[in-house]
N, C-alpha and C positions, 0 to 999 in steps of 0.2 A: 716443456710439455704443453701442448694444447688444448682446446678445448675438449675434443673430440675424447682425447685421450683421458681426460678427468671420468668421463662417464664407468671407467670401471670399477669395480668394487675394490675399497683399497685395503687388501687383507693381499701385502708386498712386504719387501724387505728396505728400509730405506736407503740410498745411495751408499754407504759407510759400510753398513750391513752387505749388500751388495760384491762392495766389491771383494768383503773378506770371501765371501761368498764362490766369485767365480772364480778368485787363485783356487780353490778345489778342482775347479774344472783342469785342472789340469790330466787330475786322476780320467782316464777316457770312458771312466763305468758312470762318473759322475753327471747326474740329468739334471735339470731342472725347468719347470713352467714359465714360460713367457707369453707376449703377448703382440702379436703381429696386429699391425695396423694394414688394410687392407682397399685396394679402388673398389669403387662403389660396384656392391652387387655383384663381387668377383669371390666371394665367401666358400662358396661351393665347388668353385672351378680349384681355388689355391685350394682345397682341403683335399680335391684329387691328384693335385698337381703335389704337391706332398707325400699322399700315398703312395704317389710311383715312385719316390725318391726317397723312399725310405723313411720317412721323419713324421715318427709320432705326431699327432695332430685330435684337438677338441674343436670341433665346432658344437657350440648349444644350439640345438630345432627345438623350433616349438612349433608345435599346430594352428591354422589361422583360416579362418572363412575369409572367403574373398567373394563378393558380391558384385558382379561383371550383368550386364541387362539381360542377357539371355540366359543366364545359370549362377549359379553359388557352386565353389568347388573350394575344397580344403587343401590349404598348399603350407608347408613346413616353410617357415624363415627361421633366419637366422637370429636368435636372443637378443643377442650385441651386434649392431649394424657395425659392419666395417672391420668388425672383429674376428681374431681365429689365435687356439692359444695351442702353441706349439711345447712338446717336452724332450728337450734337447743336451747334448755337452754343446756349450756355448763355444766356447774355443775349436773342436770340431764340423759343427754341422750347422753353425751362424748363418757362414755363406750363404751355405744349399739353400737353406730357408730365405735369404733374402730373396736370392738369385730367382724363387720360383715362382711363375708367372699369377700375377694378385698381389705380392705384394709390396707394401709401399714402404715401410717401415716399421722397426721394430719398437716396441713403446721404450720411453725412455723418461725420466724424473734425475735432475741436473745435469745433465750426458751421460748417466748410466744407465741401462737397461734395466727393464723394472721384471724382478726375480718373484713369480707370483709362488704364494707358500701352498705345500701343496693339499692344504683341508678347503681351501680356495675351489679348485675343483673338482674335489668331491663335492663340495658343496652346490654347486651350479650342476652336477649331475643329479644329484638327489633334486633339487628343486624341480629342473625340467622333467624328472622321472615321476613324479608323484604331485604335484602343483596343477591344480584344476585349471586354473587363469594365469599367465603372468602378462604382464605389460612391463615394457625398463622405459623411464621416464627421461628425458634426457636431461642432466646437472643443470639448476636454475642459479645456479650460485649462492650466493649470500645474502640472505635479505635485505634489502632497503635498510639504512639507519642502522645497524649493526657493525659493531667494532670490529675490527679486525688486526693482526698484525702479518706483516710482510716476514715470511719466512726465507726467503731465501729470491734469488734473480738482483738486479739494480738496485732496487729498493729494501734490502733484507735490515730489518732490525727496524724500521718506519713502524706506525702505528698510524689508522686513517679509520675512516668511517665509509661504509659504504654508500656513494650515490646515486646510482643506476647500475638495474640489472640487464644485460644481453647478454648475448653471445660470448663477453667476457665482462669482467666488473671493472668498473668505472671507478674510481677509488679515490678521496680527499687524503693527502698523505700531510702529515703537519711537520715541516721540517721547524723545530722549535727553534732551532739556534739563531738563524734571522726570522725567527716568528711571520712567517708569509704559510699560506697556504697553497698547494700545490695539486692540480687536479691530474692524476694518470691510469695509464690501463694499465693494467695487470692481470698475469697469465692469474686464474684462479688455482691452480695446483700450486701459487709460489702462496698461496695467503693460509691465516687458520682464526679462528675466535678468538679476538685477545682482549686486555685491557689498555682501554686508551688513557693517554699520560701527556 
């Protein structure tokens, strides 16, 4: 999973959860919330492009001044950049949704697609209904000097400390067995707060 992808609220089912999850899909009544990763600024076009194709679809708008030299105008964006969460039989109407033009892919946490529970969004619907301001910030990671442990990817079961934050974290991994230290990046969806040992 990528960076990009981290920025969602993680109220999911995990990978294990998951997949008990979509042998259901078999059943064709059976739906559930995902979450389409999307080309830039294509939010609005896939969410029609959906429309026509039958396939339930949330986009979050919020409202937003835009301040241009000769005017101020208030123009709807999209909550979550890059985002669009679709409610589907996976097994059935996957395709359609990939196939439709916007988008890129489907989110996913260790190759399986990430099953969003559905008070998720209701929740992003009551927020953007009733929420004076929102702003979504984008994932800064993990603080500086903060322990962590490696959950899962190449490195699963490591303990490190964090060194630098960007775009993704910079991570001191302490392989104790030949006691050397080792400095690598790591996706931030594979890490969590842990105790270092």
């Amino acid at each position: 999973m990528d960076q990009a992808d981290l920025e969602l609220i993680q109220d999911h089912l995990d990978p294990d959860q998951t997949r008990a999850r979509l042998d259901q899909h078999n059943d064709p009544d059976q739906r559930d919330w995902f979450a389409l990763y999307t080309k830039a600024r294509a939010e609005k076009k896939l969410s029609l492009a959906l429309d026509r194709l039958g396939i339930e679809n949330y986009l979050p708008l919020v409202s937003e001044k835009r301040q241009w030299s000769d005017r101020t105008k208030i123009i709807e964006t999209p909550l979550f950049k890059s985002y669009i969460f679709v409610h589907i039989n996976y097994f059935r109407e996957k395709v359609r949704a990939l196939e439709a033009a916007g988008t890129v892919h489907m989110v996913r946490n260790e190759g399986v697609p990430v099953v969003l529970l559905p008070h998720l969004i209701e929740n992003i619907r009551l927020l953007v209904e009733h929420a004076q301001s929102i702003r979504v910030d984008p994932f800064q990671g993990f603080p500086k000097g903060s322990t962590i442990r490696v959950r899962s990817g190449p490195f699963k079961g490591f303990t490190g400390i964090v060194d630098k934050v960007n775009s993704r974290t910079t991570v001191y991994v302490v392989l104790r067995g030949i006691g050397q230290i080792v400095s690598a990046t790591v996706d931030p969806m594979d890490l969590e707060l842990g105790e270092y040992q």
